[in-house]
N, C-alpha and C positions, 0 to 999 in steps of 0.2 A: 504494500500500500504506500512505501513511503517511498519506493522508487520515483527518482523525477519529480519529489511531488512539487520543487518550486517551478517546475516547468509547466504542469497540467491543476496545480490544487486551486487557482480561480479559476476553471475553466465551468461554464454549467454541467456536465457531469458528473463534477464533485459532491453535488443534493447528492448523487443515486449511489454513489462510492459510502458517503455518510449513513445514508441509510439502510444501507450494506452490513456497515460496522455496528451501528446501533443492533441491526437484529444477531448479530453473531452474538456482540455479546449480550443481547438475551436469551441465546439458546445456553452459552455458555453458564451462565447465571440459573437458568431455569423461570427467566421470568415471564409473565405475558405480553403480550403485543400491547396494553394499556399500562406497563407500568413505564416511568421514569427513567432512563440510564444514566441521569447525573452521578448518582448514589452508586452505581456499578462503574464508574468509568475511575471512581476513585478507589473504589474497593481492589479492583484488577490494578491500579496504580497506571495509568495508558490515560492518553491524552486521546481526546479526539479530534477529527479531520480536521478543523479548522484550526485550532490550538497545536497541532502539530506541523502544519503548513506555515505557520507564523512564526513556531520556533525552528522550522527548517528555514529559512528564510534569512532571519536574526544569525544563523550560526553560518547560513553564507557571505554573510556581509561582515562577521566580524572574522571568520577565515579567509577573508577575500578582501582586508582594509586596502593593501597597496591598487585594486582596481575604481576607487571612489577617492573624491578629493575633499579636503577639508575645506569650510567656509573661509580659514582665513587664505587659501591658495589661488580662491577666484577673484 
């Protein structure tokens, strides 16, 4: 899931990937299709789609400072 994800994780696709991972881990959990996965996504300690897209993101930019410029260099 997390392959590429800063290349494709805004893309509209990403609803159906999300809602993918939500029902996985309710089968994982054993929950139903009405309850909540906030409470599950911390229990399993897993980030979801979008929260992991944002931190993949953050950790390309701060792996990748020499390709961005500082404010004071413009």
């Amino acid at each position: 899931m997390s392959y590429g994800l800063i290349f494709w994780g805004n893309s509209t696709k990403s609803k159906c990937v999300f809602k993918l991972q939500k029902r996985s881990i309710r089968i994982i959990m054993g929950a139903r299709n009405n309850n909540s996965c906030r409470e599950f996504f911390k229990i399993l300690k897993m980030l979801p789609l979008s929260a992991r897209f944002i931190y993949s993101l953050l950790m390309f930019v701060v792996n990748n400072r020499n390709l961005f410029l500082d404010n004071a260099e413009l």
